[in-house]
ZAPA-198636 format. One record per residue: x, y, z of N, C-alpha, C, O in turn; residue in three letters. Coordinates in nm, 4 decimals, decimal comma. Layout:
N
+----------+----------+----------+----------+----------+----------+----------+----------+----------+----------+----------+----------+------+
|      npx |      npy |      npz |     capx |     capy |     capz |      cpx |      cpy |      cpz |      opx |      opy |      opz | type |
+----------+----------+----------+----------+----------+----------+----------+----------+----------+----------+----------+----------+------+
|        X |        Y |        Z |        X |        Y |        Z |        X |        Y |        Z |        X |        Y |        Z |  ALA |
...
+----------+----------+----------+----------+----------+----------+----------+----------+----------+----------+----------+----------+------+
END
This chain:
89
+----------+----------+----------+----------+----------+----------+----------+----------+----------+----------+----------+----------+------+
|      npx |      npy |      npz |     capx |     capy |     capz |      cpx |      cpy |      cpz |      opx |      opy |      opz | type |
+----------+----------+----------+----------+----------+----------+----------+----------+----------+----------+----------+----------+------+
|  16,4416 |   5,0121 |  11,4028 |  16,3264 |   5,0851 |  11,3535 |  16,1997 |   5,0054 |  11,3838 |  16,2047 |   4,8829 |  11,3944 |  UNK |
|  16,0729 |   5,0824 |  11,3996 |  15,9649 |   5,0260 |  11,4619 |  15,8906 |   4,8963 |  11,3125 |  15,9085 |   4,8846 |  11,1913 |  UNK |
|  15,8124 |   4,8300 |  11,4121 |  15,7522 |   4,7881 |  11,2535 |  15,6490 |   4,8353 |  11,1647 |  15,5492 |   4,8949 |  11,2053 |  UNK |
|  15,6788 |   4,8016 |  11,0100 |  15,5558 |   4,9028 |  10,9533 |  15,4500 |   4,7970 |  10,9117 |  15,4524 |   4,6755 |  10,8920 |  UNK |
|  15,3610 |   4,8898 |  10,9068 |  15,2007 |   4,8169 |  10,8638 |  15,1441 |   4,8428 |  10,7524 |  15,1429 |   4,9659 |  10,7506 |  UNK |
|  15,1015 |   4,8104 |  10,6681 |  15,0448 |   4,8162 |  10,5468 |  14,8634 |   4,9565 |  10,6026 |  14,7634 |   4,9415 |  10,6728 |  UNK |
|  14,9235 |   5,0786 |  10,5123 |  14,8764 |   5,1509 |  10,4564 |  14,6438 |   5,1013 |  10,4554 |  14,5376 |   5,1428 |  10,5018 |  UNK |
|  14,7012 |   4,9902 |  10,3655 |  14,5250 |   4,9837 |  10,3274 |  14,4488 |   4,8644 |  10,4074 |  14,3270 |   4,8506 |  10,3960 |  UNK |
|  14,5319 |   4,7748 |  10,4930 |  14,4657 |   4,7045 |  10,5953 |  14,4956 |   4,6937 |  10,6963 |  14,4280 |   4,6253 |  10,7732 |  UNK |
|  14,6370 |   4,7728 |  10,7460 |  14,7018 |   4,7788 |  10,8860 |  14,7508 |   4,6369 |  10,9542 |  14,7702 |   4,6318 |  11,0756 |  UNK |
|  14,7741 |   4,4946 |  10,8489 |  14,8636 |   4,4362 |  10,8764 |  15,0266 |   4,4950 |  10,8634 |  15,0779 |   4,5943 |  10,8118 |  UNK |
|  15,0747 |   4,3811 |  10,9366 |  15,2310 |   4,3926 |  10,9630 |  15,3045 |   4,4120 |  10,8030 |  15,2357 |   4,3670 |  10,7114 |  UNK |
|  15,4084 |   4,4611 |  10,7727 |  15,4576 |   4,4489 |  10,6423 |  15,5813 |   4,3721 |  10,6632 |  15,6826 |   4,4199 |  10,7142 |  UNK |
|  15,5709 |   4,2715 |  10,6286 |  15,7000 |   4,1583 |  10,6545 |  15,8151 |   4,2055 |  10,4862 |  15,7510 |   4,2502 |  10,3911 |  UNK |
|  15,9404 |   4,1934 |  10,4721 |  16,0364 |   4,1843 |  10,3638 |  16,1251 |   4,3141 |  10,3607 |  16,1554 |   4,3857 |  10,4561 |  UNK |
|  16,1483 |   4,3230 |  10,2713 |  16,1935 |   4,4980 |  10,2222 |  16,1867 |   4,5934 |  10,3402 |  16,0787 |   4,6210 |  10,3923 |  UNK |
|  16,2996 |   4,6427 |  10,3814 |  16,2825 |   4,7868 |  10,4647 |  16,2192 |   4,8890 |  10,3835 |  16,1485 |   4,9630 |  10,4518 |  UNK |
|  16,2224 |   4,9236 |  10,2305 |  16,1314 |   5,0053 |  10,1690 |  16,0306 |   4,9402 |  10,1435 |  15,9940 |   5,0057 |  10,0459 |  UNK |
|  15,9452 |   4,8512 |  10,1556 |  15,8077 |   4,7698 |  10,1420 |  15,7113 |   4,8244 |  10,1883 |  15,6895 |   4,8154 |  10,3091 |  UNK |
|  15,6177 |   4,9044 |  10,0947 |  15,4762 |   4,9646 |  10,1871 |  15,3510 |   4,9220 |  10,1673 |  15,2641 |   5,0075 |  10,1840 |  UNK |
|  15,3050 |   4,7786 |  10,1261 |  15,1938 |   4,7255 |  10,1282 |  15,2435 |   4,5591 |  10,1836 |  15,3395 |   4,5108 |  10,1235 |  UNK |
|  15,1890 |   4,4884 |  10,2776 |  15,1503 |   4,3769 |  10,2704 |  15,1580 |   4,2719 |  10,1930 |  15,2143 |   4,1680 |  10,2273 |  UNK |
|  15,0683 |   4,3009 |  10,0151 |  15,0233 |   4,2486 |   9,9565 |  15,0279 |   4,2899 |   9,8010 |  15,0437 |   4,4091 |   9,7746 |  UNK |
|  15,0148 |   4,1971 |   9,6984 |  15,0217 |   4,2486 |   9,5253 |  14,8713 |   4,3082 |   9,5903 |  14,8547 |   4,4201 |   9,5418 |  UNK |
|  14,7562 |   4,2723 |   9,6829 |  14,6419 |   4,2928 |   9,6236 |  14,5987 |   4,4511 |   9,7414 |  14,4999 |   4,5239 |   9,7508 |  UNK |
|  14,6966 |   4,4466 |   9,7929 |  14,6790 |   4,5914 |   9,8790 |  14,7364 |   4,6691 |   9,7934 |  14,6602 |   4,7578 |   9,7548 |  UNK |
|  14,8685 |   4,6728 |   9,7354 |  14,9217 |   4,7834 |   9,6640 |  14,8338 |   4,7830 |   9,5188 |  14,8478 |   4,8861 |   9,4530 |  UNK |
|  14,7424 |   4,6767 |   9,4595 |  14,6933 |   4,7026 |   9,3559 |  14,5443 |   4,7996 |   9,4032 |  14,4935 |   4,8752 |   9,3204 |  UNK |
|  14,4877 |   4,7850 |   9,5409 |  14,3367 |   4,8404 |   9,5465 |  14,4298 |   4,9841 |   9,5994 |  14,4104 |   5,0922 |   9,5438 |  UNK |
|  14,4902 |   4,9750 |   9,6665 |  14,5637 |   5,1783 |   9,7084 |  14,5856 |   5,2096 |   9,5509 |  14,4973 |   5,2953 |   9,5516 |  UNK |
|  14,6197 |   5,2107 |   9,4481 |  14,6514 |   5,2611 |   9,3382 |  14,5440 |   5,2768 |   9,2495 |  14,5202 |   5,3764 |   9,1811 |  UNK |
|  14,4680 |   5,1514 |   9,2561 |  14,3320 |   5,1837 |   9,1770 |  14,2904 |   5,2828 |   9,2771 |  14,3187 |   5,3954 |   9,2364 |  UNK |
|  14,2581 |   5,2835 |   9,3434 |  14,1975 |   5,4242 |   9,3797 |  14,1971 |   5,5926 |   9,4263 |  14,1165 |   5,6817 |   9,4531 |  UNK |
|  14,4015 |   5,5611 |   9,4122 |  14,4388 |   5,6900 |   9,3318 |  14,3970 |   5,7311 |   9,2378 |  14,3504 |   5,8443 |   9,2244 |  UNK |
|  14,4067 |   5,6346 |   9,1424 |  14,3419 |   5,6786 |   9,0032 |  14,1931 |   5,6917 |   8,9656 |  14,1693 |   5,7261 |   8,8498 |  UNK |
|  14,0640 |   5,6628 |   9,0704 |  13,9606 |   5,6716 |   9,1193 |  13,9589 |   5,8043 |   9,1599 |  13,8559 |   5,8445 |   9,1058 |  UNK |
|  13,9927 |   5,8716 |   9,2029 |  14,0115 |   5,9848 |   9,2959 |  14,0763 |   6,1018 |   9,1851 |  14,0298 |   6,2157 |   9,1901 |  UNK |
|  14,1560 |   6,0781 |   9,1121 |  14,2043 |   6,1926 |   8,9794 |  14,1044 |   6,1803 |   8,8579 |  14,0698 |   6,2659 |   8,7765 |  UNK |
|  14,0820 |   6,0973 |   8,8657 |  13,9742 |   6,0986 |   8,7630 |  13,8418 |   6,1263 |   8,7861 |  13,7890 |   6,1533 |   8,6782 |  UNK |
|  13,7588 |   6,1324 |   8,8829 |  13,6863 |   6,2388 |   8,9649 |  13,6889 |   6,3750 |   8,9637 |  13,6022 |   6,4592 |   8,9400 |  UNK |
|  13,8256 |   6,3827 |   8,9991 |  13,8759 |   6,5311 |   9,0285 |  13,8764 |   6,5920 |   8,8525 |  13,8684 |   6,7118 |   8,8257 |  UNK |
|  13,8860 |   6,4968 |   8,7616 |  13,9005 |   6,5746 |   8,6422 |  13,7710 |   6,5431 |   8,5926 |  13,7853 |   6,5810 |   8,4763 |  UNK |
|  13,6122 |   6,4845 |   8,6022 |  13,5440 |   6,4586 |   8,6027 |  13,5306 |   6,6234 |   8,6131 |  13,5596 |   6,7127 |   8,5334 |  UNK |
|  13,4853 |   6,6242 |   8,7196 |  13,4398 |   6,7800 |   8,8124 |  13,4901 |   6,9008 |   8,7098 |  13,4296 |   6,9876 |   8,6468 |  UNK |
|  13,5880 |   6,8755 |   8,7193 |  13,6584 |   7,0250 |   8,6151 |  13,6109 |   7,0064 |   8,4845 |  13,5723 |   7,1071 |   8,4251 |  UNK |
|  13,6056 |   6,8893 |   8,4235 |  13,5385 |   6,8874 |   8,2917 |  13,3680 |   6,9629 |   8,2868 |  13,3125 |   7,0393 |   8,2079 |  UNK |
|  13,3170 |   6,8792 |   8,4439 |  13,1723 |   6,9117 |   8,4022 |  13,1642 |   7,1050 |   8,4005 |  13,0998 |   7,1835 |   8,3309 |  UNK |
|  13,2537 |   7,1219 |   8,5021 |  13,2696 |   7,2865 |   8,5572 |  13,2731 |   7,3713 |   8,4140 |  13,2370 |   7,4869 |   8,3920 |  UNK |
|  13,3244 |   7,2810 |   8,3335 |  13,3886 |   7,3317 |   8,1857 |  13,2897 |   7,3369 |   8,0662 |  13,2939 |   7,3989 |   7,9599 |  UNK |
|  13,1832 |   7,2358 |   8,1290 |  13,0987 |   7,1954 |   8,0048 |  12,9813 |   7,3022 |   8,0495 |  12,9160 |   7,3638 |   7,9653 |  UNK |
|  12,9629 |   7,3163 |   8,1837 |  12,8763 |   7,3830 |   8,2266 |  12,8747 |   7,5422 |   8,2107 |  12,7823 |   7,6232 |   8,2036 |  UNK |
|  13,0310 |   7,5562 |   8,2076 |  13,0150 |   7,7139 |   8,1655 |  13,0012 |   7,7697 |   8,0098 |  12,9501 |   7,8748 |   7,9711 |  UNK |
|  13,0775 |   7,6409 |   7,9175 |  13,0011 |   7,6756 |   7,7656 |  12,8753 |   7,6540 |   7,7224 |  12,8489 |   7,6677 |   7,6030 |  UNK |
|  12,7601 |   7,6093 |   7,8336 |  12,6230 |   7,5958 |   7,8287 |  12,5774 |   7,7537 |   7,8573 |  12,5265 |   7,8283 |   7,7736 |  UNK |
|  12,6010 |   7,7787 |   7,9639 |  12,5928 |   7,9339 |   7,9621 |  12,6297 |   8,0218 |   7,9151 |  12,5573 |   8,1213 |   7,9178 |  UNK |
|  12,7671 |   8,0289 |   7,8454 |  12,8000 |   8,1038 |   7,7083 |  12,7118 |   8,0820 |   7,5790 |  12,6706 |   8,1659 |   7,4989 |  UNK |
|  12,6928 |   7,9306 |   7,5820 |  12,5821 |   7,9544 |   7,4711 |  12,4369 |   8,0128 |   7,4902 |  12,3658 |   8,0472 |   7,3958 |  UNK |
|  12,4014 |   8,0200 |   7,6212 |  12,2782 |   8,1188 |   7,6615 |  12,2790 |   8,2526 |   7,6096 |  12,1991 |   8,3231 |   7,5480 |  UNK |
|  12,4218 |   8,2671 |   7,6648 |  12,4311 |   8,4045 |   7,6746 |  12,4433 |   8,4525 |   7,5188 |  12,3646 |   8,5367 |   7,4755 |  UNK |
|  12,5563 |   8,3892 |   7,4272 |  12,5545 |   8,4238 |   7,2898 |  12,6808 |   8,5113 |   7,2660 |  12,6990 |   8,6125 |   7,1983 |  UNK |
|  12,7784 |   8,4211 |   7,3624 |  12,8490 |   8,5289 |   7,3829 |  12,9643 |   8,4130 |   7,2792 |  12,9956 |   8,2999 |   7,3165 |  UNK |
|  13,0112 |   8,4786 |   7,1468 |  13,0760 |   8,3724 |   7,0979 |  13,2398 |   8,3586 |   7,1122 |  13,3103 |   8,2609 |   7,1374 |  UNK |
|  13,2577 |   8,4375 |   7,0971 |  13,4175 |   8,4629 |   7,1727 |  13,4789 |   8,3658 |   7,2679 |  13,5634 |   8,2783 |   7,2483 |  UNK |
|  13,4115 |   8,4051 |   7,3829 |  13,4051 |   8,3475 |   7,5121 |  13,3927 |   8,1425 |   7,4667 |  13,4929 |   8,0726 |   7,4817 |  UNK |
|  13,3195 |   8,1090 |   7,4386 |  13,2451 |   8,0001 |   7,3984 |  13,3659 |   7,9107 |   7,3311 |  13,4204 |   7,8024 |   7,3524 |  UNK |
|  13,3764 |   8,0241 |   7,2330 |  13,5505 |   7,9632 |   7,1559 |  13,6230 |   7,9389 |   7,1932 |  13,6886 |   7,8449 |   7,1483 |  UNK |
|  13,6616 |   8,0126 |   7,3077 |  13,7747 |   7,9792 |   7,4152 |  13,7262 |   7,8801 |   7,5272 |  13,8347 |   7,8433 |   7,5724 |  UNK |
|  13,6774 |   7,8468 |   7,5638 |  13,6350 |   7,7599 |   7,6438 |  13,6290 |   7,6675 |   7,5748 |  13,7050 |   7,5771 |   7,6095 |  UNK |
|  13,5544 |   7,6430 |   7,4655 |  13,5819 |   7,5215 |   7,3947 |  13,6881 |   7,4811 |   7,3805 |  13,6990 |   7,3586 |   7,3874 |  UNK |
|  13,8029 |   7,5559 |   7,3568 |  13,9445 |   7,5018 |   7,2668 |  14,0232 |   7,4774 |   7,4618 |  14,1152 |   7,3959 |   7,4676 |  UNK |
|  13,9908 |   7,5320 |   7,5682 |  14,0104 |   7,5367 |   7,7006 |  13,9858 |   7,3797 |   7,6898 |  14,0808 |   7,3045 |   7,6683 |  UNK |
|  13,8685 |   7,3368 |   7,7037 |  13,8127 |   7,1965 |   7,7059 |  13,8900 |   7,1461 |   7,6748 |  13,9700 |   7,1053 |   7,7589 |  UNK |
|  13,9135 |   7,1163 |   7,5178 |  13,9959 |   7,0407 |   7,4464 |  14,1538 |   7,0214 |   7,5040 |  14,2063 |   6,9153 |   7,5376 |  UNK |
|  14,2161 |   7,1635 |   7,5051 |  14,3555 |   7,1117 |   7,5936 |  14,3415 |   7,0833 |   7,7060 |  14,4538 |   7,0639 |   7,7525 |  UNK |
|  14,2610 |   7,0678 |   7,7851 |  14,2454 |   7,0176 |   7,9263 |  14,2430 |   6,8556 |   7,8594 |  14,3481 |   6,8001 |   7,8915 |  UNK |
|  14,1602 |   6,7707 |   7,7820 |  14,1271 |   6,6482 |   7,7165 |  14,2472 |   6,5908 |   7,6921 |  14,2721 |   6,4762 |   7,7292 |  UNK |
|  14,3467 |   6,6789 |   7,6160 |  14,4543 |   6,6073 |   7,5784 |  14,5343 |   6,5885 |   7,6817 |  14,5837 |   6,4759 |   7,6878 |  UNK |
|  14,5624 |   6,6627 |   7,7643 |  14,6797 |   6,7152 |   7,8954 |  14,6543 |   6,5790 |   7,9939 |  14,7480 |   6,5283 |   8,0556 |  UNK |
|  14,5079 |   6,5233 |   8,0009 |  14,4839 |   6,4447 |   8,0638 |  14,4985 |   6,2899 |   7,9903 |  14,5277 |   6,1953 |   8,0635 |  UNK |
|  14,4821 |   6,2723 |   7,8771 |  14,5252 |   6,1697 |   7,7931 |  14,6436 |   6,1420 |   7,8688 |  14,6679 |   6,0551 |   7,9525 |  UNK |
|  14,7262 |   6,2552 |   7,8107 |  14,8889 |   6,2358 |   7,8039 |  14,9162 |   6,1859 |   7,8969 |  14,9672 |   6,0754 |   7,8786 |  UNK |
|  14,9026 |   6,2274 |   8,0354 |  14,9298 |   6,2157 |   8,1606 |  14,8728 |   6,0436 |   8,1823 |  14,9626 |   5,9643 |   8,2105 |  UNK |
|  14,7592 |   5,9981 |   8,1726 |  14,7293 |   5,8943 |   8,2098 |  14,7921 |   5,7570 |   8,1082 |  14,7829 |   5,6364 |   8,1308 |  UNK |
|  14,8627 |   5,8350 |   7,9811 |  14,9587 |   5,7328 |   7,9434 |  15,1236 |   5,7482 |   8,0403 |  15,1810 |   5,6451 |   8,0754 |  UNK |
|  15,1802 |   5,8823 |   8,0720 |  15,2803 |   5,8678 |   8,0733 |  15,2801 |   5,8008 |   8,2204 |  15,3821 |   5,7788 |   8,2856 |  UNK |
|  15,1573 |   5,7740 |   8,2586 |  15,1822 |   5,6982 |   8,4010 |  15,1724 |   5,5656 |   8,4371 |  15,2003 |   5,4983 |   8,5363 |  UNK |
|  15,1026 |   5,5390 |   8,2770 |  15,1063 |   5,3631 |   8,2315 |  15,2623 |   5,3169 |   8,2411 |  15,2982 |   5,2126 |   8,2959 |  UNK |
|  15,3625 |   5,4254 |   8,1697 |  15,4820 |   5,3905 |   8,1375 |  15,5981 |   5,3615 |   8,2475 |  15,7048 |   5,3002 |   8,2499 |  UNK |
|  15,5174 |   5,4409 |   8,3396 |  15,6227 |   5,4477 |   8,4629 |  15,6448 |   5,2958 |   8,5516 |  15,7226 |   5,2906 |   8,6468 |  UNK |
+----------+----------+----------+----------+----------+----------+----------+----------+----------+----------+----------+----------+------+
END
């Protein structure tokens, strides 16, 4: 099999036939910035979220508002959860 190269600096990957970083400090900056990159992404959807119960409250529309709020909130927790159960892994 050919040789593999590390992912985040394109050195050689010497050890392990399953080994895909180089380095503790390559596989630690590729992961931090997975988690850079989801947390962004839930950044965005939060603001998307906050931004549309700003305009429900324009509008006066309370229903709507309620649900989006309590929307918010389980989106808040869903993302908690997740960023513990991935501590655990």
């Amino acid at each position: 099999m050919g040789k593999k190269t590390c992912p985040v600096c394109g050195k050689e990957v010497n050890g392990r036939s399953d080994k895909k970083f180089c380095s503790d400090e390559c596989r630690t900056f590729y992961n931090n910035s997975l988690g850079r990159r989801r947390r962004a992404r839930n950044r965005k959807q939060l603001n998307a979220i906050r931004f549309n119960i700003m305009e429900m409250e324009r509008a006066d529309s309370r229903f709507l508002l309620r649900t989006l709020s309590w929307i918010s909130k389980v989106f808040r927790v869903i993302s908690n959860v997740t960023k513990v159960s991935s501590r655990q892994e």
